[in-house]
C-alpha positions as CSV (number, residue, x, y, z in Angstrom):
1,X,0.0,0.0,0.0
2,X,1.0,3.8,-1.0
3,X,2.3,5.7,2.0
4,X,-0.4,7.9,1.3
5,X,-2.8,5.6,1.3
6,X,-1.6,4.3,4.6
7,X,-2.1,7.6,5.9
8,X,-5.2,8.0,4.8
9,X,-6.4,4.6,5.6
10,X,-5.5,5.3,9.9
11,X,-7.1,8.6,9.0
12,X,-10.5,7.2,7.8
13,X,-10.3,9.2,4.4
14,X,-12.4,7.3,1.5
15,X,-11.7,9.3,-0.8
16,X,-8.1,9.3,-0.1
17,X,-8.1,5.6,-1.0
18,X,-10.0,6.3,-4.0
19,X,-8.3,8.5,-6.5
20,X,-4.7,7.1,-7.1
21,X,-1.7,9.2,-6.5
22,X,-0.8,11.4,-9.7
23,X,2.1,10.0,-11.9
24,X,4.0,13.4,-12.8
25,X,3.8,16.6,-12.0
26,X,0.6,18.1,-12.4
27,X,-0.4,20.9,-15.4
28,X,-1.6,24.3,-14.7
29,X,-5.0,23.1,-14.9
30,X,-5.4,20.6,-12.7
31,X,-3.3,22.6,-10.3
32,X,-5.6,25.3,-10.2
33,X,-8.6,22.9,-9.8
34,X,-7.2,20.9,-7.0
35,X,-6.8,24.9,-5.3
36,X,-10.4,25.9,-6.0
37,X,-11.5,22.5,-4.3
38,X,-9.7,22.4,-1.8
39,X,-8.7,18.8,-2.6
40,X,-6.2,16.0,-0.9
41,X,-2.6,18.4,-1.8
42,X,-4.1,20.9,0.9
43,X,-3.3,18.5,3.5
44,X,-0.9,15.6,1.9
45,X,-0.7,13.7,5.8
46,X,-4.3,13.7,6.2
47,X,-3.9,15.5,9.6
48,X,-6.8,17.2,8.9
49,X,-8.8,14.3,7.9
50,X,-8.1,13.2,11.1
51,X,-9.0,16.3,13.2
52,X,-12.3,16.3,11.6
53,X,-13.2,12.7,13.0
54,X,-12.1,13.1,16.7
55,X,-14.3,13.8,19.1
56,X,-14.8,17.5,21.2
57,X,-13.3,17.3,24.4
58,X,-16.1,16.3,26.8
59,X,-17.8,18.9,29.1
60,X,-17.4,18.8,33.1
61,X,-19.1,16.4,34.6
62,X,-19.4,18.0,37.9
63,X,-19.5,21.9,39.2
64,X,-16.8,23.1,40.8
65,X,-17.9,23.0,44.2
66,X,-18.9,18.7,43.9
67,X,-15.5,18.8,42.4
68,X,-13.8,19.9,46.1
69,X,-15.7,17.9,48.0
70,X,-14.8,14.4,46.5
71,X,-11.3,14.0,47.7
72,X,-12.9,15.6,51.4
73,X,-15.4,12.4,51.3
74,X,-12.6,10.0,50.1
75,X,-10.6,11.1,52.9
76,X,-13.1,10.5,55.3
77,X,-13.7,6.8,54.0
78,X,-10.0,6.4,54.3
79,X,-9.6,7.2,57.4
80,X,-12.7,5.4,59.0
81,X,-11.0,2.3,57.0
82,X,-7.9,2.9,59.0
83,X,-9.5,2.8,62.3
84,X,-11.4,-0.1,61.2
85,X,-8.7,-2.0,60.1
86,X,-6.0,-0.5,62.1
87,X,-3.3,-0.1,59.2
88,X,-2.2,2.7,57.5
89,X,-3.4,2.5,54.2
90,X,-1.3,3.7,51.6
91,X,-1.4,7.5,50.8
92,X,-2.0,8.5,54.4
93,X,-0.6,11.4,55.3
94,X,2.4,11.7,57.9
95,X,0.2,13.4,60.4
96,X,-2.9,10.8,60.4
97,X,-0.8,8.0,60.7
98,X,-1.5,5.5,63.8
99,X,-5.0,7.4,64.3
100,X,-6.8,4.8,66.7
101,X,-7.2,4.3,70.2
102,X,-5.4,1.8,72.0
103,X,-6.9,-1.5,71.8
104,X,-6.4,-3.6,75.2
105,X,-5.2,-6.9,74.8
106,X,-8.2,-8.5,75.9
107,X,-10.8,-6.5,73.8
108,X,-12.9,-8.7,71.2
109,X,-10.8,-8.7,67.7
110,X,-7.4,-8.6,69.5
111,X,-5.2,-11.2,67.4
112,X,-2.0,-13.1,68.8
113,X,0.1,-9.9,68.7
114,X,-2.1,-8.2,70.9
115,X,0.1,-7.3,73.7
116,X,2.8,-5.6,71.4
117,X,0.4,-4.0,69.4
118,X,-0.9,-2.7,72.9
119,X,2.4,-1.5,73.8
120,X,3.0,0.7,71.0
121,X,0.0,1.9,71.3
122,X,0.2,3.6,74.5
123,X,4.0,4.5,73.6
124,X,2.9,6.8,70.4
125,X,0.0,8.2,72.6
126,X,2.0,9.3,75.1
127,X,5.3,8.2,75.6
128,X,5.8,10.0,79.2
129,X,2.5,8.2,80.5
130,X,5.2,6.2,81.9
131,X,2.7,4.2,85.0
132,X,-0.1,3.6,82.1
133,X,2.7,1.7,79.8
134,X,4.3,-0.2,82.6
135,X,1.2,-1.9,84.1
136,X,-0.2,-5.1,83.7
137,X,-3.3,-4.5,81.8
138,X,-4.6,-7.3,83.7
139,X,-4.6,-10.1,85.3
140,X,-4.5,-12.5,82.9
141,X,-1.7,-11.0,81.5
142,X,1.7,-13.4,82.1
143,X,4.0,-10.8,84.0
144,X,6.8,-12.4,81.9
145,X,4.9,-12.3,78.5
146,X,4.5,-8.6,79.5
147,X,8.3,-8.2,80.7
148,X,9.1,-10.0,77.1
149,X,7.6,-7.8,74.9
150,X,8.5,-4.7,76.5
151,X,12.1,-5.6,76.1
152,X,11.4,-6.5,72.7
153,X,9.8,-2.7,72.2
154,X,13.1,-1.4,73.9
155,X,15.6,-3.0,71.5
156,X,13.7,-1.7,68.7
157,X,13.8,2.1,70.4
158,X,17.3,1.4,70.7
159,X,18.3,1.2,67.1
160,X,16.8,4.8,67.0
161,X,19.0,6.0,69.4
162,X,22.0,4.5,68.1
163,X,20.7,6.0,64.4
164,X,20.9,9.5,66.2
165,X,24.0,9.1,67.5
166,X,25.3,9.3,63.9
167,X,29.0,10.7,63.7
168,X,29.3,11.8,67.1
169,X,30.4,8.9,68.2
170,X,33.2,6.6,66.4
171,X,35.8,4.5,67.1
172,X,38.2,7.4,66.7
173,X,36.5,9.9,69.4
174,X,35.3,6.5,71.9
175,X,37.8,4.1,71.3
176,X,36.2,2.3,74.6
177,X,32.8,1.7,76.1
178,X,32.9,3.9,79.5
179,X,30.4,5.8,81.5
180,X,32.5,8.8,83.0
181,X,35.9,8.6,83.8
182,X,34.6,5.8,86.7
183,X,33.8,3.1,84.6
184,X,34.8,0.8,81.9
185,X,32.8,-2.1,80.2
186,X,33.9,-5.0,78.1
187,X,31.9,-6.2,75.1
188,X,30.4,-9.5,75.9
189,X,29.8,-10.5,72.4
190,X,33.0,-12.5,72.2
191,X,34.2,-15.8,73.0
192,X,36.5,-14.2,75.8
193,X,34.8,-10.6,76.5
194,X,37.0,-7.9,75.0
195,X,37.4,-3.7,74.8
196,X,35.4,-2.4,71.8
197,X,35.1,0.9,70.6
198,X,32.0,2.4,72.3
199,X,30.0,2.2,69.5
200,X,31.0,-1.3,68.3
201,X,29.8,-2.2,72.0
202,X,26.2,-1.0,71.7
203,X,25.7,-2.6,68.1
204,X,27.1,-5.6,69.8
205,X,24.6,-5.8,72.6
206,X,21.6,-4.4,70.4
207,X,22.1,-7.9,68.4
208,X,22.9,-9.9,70.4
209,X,19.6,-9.2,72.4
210,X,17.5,-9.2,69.5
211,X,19.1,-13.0,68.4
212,X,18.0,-14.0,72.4
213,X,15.1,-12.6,72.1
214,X,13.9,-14.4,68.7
215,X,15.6,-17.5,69.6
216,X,13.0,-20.4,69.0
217,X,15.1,-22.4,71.9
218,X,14.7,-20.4,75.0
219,X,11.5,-18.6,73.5
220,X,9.7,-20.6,71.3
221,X,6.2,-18.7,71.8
222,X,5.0,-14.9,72.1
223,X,2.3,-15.9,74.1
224,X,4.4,-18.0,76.7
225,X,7.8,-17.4,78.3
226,X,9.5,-20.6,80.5
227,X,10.0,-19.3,83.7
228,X,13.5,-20.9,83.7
229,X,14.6,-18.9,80.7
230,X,13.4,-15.0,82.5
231,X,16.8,-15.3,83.8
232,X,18.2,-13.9,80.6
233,X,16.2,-10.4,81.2
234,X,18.6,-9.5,84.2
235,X,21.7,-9.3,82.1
236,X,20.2,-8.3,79.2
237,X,18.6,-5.0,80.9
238,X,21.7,-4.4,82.3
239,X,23.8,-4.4,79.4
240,X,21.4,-2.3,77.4
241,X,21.5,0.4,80.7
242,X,25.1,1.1,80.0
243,X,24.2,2.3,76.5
244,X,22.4,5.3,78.5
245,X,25.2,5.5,80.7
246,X,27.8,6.3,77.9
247,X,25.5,8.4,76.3
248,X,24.6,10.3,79.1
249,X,28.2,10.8,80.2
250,X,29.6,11.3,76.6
251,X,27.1,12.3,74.3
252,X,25.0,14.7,76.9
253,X,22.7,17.1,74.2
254,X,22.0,13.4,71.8
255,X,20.3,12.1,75.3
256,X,18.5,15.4,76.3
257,X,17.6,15.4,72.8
258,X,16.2,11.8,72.6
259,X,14.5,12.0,76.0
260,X,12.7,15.1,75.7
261,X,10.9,13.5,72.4
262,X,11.1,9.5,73.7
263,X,11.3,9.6,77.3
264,X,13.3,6.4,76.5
265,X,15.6,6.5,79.8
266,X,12.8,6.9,81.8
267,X,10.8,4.2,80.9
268,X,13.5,1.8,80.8
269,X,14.3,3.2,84.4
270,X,10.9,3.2,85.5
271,X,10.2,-1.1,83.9
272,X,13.8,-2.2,85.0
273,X,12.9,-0.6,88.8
274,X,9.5,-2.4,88.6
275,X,10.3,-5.7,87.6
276,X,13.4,-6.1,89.7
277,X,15.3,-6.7,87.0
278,X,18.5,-4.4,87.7
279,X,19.3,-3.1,91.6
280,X,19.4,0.6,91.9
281,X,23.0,1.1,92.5
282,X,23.7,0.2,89.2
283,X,21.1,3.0,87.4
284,X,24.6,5.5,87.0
285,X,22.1,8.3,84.9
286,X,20.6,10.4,87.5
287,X,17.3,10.9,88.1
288,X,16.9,14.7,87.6
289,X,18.3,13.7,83.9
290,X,15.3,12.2,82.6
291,X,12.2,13.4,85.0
292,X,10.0,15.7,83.8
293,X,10.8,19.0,85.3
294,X,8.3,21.4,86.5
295,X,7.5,24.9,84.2
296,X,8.4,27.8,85.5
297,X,6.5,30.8,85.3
């Protein structure tokens, strides 16, 4: 087929296809007829032909005013979605995010990550509601299910801090893992515990309580904890307390900064106290660091 009559063929021109191409050049006459007819030389690529057959760009289908209030309805939907389901669904803006009250463990609906999802619940509603996070929601509640998952939460915050910590602190500026000029740790992560650079030290203890912790072989359930393996949550809260210690000591406006928006040190305080799972001697951060202090006029 004629180029031509390929174009004219996608362009739905009959009579395109009809009269075959000329053969030479044409004479005066035909020239000037194909000019008073406007014939096919006016528009040789049939863009024309085409124009004429496409449809006029449809009207508005709404008013203005029905137009605003669709994405205000789909918005609403959304969000009463969220709550329902308790996700956040994608698209959801960074301030709606985690909109639903805290759902106790024991309410109908709550699935076999209940007490977790209780947790962190309470933690993003008010992280310095420090009595409300620490207590048993009730009775039938295992005090070491309860202990397990909070630990679990505090690893997980603990990452964070170490994330803040960025370049402040490095191998080079904390070659060892001390809290003051009193005390020294060594790194337990090794067949014979060792120095490590401070920093080397918390990554250390971070993982290796997150491998405990998921260990199938000392906890094989969320829902159940042998009481013979809770012996692993004293030495594990007291290895992660020395993370504050350094930081405290060593790193003073990255933990001001970190409690003032996480109140992290004085929840881990606050459970470690409760639980009887470090003595006090050993909490080296003061007090008056982490509690709320009262405004001043």
């Amino acid at each position: 087929v004629d180029p031509a009559q390929s174009t004219a063929i996608l362009c739905g021109d009959a009579a395109a296809i009809a009269e075959p191409a000329a053969q030479g050049p044409a004479g005066p006459e035909q020239a000037a007829a194909i000019e008073q007819s406007g014939g096919a030389s006016a528009d040789p690529s049939g863009v024309a032909a085409a124009a004429a057959h496409m449809p006029a760009p449809a009207p508005p289908t709404s008013p203005h005013g029905i137009q605003e209030e669709v994405p205000a309805r789909q918005q609403q939907q959304q969000q009463h979605q969220q709550l329902a389901s308790r996700q956040n669904l994608p698209g959801t803006p960074a301030d709606s995010l985690w909109r639903w009250p805290p759902r106790h463990p024991s309410d109908p609906g709550a699935g076999p990550l209940a007490i977790p999802e209780y947790i962190q619940d309470l933690i993003r509603k008010d992280s310095s509601d420090i009595e409300r996070i620490y207590e048993l929601p009730s009775a039938e509640v295992d005090p070491l299910v309860w202990q397990y998952e909070h630990l679990r939460q505090f690893v997980i915050e603990f990452n964070l801090l170490l994330v803040a910590l960025g370049d402040d602190c490095m191998p080079e500026t904390c070659p060892k893992m001390t809290a003051s000029n009193e005390w020294q740790y060594l790194c337990a992560a090794h067949r014979k515990p060792q120095d490590c650079a401070a920093i080397d030290y918390m990554m250390h203890t971070i993982d290796g309580s997150t491998a405990l912790l998921a260990n199938a072989k000392h906890f094989a359930s969320r829902t159940e904890v042998p009481p013979a393996n809770a012996k692993y949550f004293q030495s594990m809260a007291r290895r992660l307390y020395r993370i504050f210690a350094h930081v405290f000591y060593h790193h003073r406006q990255i933990f001001d900064d970190i409690e003032a928006e996480m109140h992290l040190c004085a929840r881990f305080s606050h459970f470690v106290m409760k639980f009887k799972l470090m003595s006090p001697s050993m909490l080296l951060v003061p007090p008056e660091a982490y509690e709320p202090r009262p405004v001043t006029a």
